[in-house]
N, CA, C and O atoms as a Tripos MOL2 file, in Angstrom:
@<TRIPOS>MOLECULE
protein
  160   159    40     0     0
PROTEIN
NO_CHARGES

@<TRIPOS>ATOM
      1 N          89.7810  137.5340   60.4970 N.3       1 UNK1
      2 CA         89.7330  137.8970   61.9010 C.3       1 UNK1
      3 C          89.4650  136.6760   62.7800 C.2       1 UNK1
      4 O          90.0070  136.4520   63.8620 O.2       1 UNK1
      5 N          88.6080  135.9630   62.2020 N.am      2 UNK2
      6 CA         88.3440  134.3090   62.8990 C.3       2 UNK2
      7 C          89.6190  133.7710   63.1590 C.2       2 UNK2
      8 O          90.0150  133.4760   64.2860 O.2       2 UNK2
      9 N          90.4120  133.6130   61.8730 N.am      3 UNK3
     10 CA         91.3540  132.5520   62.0790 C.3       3 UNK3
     11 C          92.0430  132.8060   63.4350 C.2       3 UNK3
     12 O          92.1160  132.0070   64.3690 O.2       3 UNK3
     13 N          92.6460  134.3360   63.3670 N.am      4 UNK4
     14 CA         93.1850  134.4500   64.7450 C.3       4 UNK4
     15 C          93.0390  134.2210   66.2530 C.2       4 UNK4
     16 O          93.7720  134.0620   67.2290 O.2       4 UNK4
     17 N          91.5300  134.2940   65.9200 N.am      5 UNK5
     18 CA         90.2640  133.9290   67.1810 C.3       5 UNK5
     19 C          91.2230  132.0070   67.9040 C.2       5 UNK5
     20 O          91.7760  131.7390   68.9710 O.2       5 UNK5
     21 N          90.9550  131.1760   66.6480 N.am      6 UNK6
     22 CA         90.8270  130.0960   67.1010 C.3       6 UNK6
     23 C          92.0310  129.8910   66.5750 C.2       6 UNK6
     24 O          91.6110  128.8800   66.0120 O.2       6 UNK6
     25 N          93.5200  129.9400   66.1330 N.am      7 UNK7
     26 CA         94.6040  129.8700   66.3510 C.3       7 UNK7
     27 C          95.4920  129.4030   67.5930 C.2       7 UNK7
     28 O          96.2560  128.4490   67.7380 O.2       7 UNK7
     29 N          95.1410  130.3250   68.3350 N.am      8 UNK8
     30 CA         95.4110  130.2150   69.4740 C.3       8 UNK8
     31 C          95.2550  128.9070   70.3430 C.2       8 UNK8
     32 O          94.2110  128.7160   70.9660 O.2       8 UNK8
     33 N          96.2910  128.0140   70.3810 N.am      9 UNK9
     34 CA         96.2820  127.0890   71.0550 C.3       9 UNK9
     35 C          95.8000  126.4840   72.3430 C.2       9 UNK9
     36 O          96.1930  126.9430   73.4160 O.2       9 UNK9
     37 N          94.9750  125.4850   72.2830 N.am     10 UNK10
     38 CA         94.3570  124.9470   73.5260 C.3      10 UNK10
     39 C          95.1820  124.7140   74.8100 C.2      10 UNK10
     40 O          96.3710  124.5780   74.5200 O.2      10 UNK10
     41 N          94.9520  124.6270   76.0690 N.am     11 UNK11
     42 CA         96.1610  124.5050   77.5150 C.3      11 UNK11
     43 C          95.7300  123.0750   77.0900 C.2      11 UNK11
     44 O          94.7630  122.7130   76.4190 O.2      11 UNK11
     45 N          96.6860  122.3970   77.6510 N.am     12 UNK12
     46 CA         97.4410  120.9490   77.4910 C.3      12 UNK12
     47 C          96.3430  120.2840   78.5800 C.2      12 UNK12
     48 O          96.1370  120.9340   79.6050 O.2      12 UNK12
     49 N          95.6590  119.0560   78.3980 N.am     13 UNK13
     50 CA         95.0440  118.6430   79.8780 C.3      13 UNK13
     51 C          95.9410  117.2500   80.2620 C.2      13 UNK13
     52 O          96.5830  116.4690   79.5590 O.2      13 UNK13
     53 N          95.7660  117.2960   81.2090 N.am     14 UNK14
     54 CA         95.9850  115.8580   81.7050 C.3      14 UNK14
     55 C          95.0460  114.9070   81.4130 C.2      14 UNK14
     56 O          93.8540  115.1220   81.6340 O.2      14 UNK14
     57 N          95.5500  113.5980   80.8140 N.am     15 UNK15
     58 CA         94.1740  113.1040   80.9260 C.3      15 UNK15
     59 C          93.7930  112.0170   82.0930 C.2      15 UNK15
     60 O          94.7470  111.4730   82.6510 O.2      15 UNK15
     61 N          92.5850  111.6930   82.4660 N.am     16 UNK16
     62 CA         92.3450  111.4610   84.1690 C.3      16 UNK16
     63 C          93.1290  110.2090   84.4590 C.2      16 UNK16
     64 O          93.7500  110.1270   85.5190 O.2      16 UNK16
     65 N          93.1410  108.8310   83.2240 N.am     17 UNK17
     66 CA         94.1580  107.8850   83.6660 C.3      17 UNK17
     67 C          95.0540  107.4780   83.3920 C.2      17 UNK17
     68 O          95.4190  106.3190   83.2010 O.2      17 UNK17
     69 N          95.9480  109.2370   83.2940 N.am     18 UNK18
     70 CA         97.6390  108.8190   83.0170 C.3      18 UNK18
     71 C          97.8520  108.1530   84.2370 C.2      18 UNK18
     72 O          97.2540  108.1760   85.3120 O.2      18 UNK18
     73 N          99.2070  107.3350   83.6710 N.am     19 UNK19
     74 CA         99.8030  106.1080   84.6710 C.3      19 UNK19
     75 C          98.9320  105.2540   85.2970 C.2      19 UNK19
     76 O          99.4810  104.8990   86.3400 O.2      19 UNK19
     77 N          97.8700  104.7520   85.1900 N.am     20 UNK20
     78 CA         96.7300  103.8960   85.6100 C.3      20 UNK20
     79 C          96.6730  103.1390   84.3310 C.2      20 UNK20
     80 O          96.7680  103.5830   83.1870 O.2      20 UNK20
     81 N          96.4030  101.2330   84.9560 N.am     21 UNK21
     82 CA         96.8410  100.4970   84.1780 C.3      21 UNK21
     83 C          95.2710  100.2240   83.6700 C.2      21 UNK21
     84 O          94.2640  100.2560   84.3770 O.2      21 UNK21
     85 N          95.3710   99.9020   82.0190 N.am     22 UNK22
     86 CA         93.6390  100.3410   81.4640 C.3      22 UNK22
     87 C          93.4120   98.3720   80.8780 C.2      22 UNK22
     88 O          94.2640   97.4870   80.8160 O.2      22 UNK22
     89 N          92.7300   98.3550   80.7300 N.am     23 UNK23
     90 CA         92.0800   96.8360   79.6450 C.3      23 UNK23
     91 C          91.3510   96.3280   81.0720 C.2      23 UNK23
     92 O          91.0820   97.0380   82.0410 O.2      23 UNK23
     93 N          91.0760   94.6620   80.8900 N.am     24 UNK24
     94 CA         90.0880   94.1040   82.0670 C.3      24 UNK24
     95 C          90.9390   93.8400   83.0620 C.2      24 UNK24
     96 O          92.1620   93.9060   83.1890 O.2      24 UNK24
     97 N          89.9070   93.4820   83.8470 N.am     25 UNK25
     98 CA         90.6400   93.0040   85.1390 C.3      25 UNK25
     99 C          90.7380   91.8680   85.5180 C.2      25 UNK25
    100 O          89.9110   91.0810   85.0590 O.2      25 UNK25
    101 N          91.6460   91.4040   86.3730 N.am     26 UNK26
    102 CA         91.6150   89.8720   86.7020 C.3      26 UNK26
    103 C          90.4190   89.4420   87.4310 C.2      26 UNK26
    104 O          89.8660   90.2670   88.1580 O.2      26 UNK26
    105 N          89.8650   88.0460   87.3090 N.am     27 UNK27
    106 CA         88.9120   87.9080   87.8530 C.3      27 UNK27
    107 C          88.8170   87.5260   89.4070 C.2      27 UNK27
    108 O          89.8320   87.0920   89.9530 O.2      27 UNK27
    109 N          87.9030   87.6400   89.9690 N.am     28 UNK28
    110 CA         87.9950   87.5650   91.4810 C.3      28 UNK28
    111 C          88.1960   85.9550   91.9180 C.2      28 UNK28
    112 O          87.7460   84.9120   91.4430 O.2      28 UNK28
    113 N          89.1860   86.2810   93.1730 N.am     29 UNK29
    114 CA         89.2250   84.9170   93.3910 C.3      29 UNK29
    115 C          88.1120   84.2600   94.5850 C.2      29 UNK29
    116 O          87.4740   84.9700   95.3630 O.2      29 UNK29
    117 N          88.0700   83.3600   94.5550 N.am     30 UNK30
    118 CA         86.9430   82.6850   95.3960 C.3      30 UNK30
    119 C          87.2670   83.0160   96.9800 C.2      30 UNK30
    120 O          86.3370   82.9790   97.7860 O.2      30 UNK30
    121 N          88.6680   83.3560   97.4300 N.am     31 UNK31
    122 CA         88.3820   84.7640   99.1000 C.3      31 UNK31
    123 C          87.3450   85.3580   98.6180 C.2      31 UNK31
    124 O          86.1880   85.0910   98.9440 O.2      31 UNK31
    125 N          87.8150   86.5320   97.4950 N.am     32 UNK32
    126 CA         87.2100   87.6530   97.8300 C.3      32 UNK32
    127 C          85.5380   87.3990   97.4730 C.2      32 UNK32
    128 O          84.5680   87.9940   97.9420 O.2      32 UNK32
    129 N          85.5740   86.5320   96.6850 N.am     33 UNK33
    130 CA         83.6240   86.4320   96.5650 C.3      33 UNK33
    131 C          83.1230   85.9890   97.8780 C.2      33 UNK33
    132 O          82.0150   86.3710   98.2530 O.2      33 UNK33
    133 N          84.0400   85.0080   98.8000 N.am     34 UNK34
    134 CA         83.0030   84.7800  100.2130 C.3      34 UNK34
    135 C          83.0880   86.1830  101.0670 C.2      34 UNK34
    136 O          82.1720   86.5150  101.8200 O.2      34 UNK34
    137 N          84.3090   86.9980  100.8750 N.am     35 UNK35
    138 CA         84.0840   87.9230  101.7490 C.3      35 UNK35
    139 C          83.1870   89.5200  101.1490 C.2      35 UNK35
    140 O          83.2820   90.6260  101.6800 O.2      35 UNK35
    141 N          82.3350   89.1490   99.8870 N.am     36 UNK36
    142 CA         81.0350   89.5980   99.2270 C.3      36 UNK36
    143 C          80.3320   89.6020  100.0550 C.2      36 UNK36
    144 O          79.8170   90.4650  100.7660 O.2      36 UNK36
    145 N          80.2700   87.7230   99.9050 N.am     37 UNK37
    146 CA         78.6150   86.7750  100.1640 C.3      37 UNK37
    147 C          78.3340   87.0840  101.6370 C.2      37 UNK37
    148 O          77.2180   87.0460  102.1550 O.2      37 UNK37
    149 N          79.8570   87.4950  102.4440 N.am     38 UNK38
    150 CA         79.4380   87.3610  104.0790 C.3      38 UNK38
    151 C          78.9370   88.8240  104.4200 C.2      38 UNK38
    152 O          78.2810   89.0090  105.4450 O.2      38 UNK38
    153 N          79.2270   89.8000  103.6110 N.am     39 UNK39
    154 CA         78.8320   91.0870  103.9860 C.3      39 UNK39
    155 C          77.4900   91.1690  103.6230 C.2      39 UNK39
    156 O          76.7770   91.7790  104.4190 O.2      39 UNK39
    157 N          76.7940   90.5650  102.3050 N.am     40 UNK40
    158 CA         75.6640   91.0770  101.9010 C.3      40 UNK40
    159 C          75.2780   90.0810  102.7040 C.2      40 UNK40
    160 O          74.0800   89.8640  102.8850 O.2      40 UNK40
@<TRIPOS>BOND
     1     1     2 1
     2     2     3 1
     3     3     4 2
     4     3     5 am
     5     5     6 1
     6     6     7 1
     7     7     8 2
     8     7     9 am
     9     9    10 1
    10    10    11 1
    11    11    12 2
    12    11    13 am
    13    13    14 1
    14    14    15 1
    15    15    16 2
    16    15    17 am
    17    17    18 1
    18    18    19 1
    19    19    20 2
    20    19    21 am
    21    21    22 1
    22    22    23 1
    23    23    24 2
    24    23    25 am
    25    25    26 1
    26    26    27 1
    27    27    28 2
    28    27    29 am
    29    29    30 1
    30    30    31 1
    31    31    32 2
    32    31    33 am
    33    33    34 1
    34    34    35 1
    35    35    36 2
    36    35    37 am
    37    37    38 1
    38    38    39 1
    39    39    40 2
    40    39    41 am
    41    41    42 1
    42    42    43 1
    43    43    44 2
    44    43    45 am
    45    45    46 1
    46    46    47 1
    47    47    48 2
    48    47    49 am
    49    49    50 1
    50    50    51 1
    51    51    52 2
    52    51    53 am
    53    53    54 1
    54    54    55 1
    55    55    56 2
    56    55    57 am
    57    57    58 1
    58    58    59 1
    59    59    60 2
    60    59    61 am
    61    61    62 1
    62    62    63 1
    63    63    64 2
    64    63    65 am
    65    65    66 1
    66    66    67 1
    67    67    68 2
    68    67    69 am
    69    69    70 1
    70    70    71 1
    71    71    72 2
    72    71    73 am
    73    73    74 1
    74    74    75 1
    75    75    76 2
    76    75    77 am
    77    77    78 1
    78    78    79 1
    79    79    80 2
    80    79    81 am
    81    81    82 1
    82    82    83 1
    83    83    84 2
    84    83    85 am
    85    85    86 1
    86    86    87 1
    87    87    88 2
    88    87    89 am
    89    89    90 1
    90    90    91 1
    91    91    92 2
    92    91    93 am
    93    93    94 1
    94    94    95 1
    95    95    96 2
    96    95    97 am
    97    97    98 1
    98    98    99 1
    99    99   100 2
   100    99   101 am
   101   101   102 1
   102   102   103 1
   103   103   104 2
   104   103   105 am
   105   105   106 1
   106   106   107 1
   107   107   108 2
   108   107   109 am
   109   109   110 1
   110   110   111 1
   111   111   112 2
   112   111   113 am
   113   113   114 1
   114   114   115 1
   115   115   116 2
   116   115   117 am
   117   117   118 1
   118   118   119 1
   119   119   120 2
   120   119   121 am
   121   121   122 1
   122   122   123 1
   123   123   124 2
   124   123   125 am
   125   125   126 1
   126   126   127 1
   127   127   128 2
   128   127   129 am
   129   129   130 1
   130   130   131 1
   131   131   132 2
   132   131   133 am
   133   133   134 1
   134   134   135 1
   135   135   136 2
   136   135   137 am
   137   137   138 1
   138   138   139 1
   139   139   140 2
   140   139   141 am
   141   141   142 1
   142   142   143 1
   143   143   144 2
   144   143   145 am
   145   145   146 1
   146   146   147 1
   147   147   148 2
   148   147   149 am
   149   149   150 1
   150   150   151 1
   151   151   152 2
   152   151   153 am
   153   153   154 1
   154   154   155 1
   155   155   156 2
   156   155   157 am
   157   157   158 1
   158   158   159 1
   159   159   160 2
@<TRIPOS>SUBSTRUCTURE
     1 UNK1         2 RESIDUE 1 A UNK
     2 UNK2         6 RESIDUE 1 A UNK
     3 UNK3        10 RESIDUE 1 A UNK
     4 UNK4        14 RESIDUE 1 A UNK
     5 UNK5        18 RESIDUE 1 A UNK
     6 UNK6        22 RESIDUE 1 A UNK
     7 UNK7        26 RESIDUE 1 A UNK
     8 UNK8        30 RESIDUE 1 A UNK
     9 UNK9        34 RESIDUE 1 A UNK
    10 UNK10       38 RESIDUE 1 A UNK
    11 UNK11       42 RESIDUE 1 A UNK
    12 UNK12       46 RESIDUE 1 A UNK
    13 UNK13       50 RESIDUE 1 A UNK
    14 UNK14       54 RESIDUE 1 A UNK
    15 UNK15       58 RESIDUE 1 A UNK
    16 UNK16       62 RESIDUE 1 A UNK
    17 UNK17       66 RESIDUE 1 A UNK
    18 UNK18       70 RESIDUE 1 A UNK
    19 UNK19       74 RESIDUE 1 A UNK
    20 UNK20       78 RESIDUE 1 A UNK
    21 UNK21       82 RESIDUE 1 A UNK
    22 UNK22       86 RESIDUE 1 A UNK
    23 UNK23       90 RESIDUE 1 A UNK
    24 UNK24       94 RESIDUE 1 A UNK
    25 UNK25       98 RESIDUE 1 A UNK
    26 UNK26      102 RESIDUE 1 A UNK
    27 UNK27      106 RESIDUE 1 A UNK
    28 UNK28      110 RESIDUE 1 A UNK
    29 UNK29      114 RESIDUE 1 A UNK
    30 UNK30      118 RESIDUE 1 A UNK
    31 UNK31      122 RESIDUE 1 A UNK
    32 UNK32      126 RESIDUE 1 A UNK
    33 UNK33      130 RESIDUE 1 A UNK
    34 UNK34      134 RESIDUE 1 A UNK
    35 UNK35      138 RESIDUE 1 A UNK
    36 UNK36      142 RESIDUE 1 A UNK
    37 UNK37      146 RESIDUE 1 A UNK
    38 UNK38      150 RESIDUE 1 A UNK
    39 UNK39      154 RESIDUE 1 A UNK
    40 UNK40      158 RESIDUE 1 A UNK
């Protein structure tokens, strides 16, 4: 009677970063760190 229980196939998800590009990131260039340093 179980088996039939959980047979039944899970709905499909999306997962959150399809098409979003994944590994590190490039590092910041020295603009964007002064325009950090000038805000903080």
């Amino acid at each position: 009677m179980q088996d039939q229980v959980n047979a039944t196939p899970a709905p499909k998800r999306v997962p959150w970063n399809k098409g979003k590009l994944t590994g590190a990131k490039p590092p910041l260039r020295p603009k964007h760190v002064w325009s950090i340093r000038t805000k903080l």
